[in-house]
N, C-alpha and C positions, 0 to 999 in steps of 0.2 A: 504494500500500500504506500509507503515512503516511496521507493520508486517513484511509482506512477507520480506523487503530486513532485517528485524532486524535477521530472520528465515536463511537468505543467508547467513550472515555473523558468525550467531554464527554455523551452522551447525552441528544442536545436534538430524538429524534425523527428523525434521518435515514432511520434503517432502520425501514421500511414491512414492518411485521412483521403488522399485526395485518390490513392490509389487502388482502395476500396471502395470504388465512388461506386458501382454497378449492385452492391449489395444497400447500399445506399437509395439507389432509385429506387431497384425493389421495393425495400419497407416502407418507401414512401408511395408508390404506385399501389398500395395494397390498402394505407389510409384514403388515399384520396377515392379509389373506386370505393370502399365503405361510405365512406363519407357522401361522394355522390347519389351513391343507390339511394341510402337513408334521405336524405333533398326530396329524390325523385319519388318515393314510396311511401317516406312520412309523412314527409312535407313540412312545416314545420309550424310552430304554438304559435302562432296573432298572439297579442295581445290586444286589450279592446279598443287600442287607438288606431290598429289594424283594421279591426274587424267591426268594429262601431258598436255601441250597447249602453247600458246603462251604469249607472256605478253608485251605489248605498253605504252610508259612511256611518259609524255609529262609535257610542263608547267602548269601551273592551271592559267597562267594569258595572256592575247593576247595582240597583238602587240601595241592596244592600251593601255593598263595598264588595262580595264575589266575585271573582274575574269572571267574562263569558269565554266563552271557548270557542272558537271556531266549527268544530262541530255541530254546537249547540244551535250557532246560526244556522249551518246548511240543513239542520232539521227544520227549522222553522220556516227557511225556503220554501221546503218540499212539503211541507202541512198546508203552506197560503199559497202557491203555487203547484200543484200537484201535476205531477207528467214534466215536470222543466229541472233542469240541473244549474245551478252560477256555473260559471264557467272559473273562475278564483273568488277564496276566502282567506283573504291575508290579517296580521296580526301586523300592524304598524305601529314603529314609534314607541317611546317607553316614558313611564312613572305618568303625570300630568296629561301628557298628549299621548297617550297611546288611546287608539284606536283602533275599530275592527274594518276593512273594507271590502264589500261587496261586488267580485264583478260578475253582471249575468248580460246573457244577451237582451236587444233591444226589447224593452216593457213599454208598453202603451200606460194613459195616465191612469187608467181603473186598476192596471196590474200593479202596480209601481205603489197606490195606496192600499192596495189591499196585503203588499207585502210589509210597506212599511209599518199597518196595523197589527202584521203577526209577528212581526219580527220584536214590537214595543210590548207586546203579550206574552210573549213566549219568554222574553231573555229579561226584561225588565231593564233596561237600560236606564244607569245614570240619567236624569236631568228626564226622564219618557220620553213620548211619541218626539218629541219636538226636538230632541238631540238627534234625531235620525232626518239625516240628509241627503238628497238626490241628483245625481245632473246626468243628463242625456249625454252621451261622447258619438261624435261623427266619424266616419273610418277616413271622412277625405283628408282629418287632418293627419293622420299615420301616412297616409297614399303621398300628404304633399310633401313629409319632412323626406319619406325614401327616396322621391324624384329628386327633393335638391339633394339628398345621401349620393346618390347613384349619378348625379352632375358632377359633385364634387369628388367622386372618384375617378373618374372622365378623366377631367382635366390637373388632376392628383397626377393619374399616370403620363400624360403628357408632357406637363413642365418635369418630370422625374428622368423621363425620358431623354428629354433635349438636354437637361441639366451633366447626367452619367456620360450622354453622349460626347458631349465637349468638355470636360474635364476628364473623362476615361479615355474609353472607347465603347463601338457598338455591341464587341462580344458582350462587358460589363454591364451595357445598357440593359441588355439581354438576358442577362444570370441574374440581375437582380431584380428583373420583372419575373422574372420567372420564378423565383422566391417569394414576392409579394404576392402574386397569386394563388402560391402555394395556401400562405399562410391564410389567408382567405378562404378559400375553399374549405380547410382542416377548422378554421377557428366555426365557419355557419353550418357546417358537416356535424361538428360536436353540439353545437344548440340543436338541430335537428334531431341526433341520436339521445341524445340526454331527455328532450321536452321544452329543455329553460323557455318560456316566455320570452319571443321578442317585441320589445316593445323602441317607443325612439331612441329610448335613451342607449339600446343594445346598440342600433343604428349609428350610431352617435361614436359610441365607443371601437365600432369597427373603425373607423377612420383614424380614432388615433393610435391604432396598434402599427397602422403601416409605417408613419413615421420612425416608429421602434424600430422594425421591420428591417427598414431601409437602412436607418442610423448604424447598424450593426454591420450591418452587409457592406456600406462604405467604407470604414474604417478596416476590415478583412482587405477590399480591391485596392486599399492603399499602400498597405502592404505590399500587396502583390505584385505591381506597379513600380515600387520601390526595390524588390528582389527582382523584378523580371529586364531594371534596365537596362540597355548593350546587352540581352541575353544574348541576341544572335550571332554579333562577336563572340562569347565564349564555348567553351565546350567543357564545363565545367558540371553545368547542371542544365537538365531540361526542363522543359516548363512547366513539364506537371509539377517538377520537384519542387521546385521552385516557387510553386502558386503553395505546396503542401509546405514548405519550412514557412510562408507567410501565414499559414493557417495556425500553424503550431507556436508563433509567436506572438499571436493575438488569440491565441487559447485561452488562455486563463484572465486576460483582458474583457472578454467576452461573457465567458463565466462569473465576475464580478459584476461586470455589470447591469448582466441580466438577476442575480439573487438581489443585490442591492435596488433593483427596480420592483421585483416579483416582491420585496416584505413587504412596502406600501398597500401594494394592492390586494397583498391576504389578509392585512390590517383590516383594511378596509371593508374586505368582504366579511371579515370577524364582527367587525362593526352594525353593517349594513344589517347581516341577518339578524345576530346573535344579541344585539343589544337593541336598535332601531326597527328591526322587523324587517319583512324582505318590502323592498321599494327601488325607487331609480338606481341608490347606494350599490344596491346586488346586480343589477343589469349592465351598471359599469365598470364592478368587478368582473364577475364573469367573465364577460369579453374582453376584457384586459387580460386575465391572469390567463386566461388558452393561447390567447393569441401572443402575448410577449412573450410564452414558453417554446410555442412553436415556432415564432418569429426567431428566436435565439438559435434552433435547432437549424430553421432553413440559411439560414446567414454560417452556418457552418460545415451544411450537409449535402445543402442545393445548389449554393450561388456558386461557391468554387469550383464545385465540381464539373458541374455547367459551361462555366467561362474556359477552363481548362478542353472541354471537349471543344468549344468551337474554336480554341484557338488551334489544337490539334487539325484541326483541318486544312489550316494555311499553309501550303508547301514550305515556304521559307522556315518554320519550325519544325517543320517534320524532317528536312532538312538536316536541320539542327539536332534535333533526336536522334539522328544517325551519325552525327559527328560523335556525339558525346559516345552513342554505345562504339563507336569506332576505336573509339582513344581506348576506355577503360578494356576492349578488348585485346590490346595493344598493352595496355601495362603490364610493369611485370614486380613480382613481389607479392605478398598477403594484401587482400583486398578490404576495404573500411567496408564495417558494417551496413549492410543492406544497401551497399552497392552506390551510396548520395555523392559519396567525396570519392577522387580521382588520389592514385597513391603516386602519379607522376609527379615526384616533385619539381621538378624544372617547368615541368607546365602548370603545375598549379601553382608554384609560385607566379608564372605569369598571370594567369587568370589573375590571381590575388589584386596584382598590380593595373591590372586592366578595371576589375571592379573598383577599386578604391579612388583608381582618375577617373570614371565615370561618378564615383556619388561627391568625389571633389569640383569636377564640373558643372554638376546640378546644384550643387549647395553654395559655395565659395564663388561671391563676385570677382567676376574678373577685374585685373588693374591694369589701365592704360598706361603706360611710359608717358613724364610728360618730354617736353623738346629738349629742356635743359639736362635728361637724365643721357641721351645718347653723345652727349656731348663731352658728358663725363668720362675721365678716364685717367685709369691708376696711374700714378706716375713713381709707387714704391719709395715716396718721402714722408716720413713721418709727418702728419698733421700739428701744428702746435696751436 
């Protein structure tokens, strides 16, 4: 177990991440077809701002100081209503404001008082009849928050796109869409297979897992970026290796970041149910805690792996893949572990030297000569 976290933190390539990439897709083509079937065949929970209805809002405690119980409500449903089910009976809120709330589908105004009347008889609610409140909910306004959800993801992916595109490249563009969709599909797969209730605020909360998503997945192609530069000059390492020591140096980078994001959100959700009752609180945990879990996974399991394939395709690297297997078939001496490092030292020392004036290049401004310096010249007298 030392190992492995000694192997996290120094990050010099041990974990063969990029080169597993194909068991990788698997277990992930194996959630997504679940996930879609479940879409396709569950379908998945409206909530009523989805699906339009009514909603009944009362005290949680009765005139004696007894708490009511949610059950006790949906009996009372079913006594003043009979033949009809709520579709949710939630416990909201705690001490002073906790409350019980009611969702059923749409009730006309005779059903909506005749419930109100059994519900004030049955459970005996703090304050009676007149602590029990009603309002109609319309489905257009759930229809209109999705439309502008579903614009604003639109145009999410397109600045994302043009943004990866001109600071990356288009493989990257590519890997990291391809990620975010992941995460999407897996994050509405799992409200589907579970039940959870979507309501806006789930909607809501999808959108801001992408930027997690994405955030995560950039930081990995910078790396990679940073290892991959003058690769085609060397023959040191190929590109997958290369994309995988980048993976492996932002391993544990990654994994910090995603726990230290993921406590909030289980606070929250600890909150949301456990103390507040389930409400908005829970619907934007939820979707937060799936999605930045999964979000963390495809920024390590999807996007590299991904970029690594379509850059294999470009001759000029494949190329290069053949240089490299060329050389190390050509050395001669005990070979470095799993084949990464080249035991030619004359040529890796040049590699060495070739990488180090390439990240000196990129980093370190160049200095101009000015006129007076070519002018200069030693004359081997001591200066006084």
């Amino acid at each position: 177990m030392s190992s492995v976290f000694s192997r996290l933190y120094v990050g010099n390539g041990a974990f063969d991440i990029v080169g597993k990439r194909i068991r990788w897709y698997i277990a992930s083509s194996i959630i997504l077809l679940i996930c879609i079937g479940s879409m396709v065949f569950n379908g998945f929970n409206f909530g009523i701002d989805f699906k339009g209805g009514t909603k009944i809002s009362m005290p949680s405690v009765s005139a004696s100081g007894q708490p009511i119980t949610t059950s006790a409500v949906e009996d009372a449903y079913a006594k003043a209503l009979p033949g009809k089910k709520p579709n949710a009976v939630q416990s909201v809120g705690s001490g002073a404001s906790a409350s019980i709330q009611l969702k059923s589908p749409a009730l006309t105004i005779a059903e909506v008082a005749t419930l109100k009347a059994g519900l004030a008889q049955d459970t005996q609610p703090q304050g009676g009849a007149g602590a029990i409140s009603d309002s109609a909910v319309s489905a257009s306004w759930g229809g209109e928050i999705s439309g502008k959800a579903l614009w604003a993801l639109f145009w999410f992916f397109i600045a994302v796109t043009i943004f990866l595109v001109l600071y990356f490249e288009w493989q990257m563009a590519v890997g990291a869409l391809v990620a975010v969709f992941h995460d999407v599909i897996i994050t509405a797969g799992v409200y589907s297979i579970v039940g959870f209730e979507v309501t806006p605020a789930t909607v809501i909360g999808l959108l801001t897992i992408l930027g997690f998503s994405l955030y995560d997945t950039v930081v990995v192609f910078d790396k990679v970026k940073e290892n991959t530069r003058g690769l085609l000059g060397l023959t040191r390492r190929t590109y997958a290796e290369a994309a995988n020591l980048a993976l492996n140096q932002t391993l544990m980078r990654s994994i910090n970041t995603s726990l230290i994001a993921l406590l909030p959100v289980i606070g929250l959700l600890v909150v949301g149910v456990g103390i507040l009752g389930v409400g908005t609180l829970q619907d934007l945990a939820l979707v937060q805690l799936v999605g930045m879990f999964i979000g963390a996974l495809s920024s390590i399991f999807i996007a590299t792996p991904v970029l690594v394939d379509l850059k294999m395709r470009d001759p000029k690297y494949i190329a290069q893949a053949r240089r490299v297997a060329t050389r190390r078939a050509k050395a001669t001496g005990p070979q470095v572990a799993e084949g990464i490092e080249s035991v030619d030292d004359e040529a890796l020392s040049a590699d060495l030297r070739k990488e180090e004036a390439y990240a000196a290049a990129a980093s370190v401004p160049h200095r101009t000569a000015k006129a007076g310096d070519a002018r200069r010249r030693p004359t081997g007298k001591r200066q006084r």
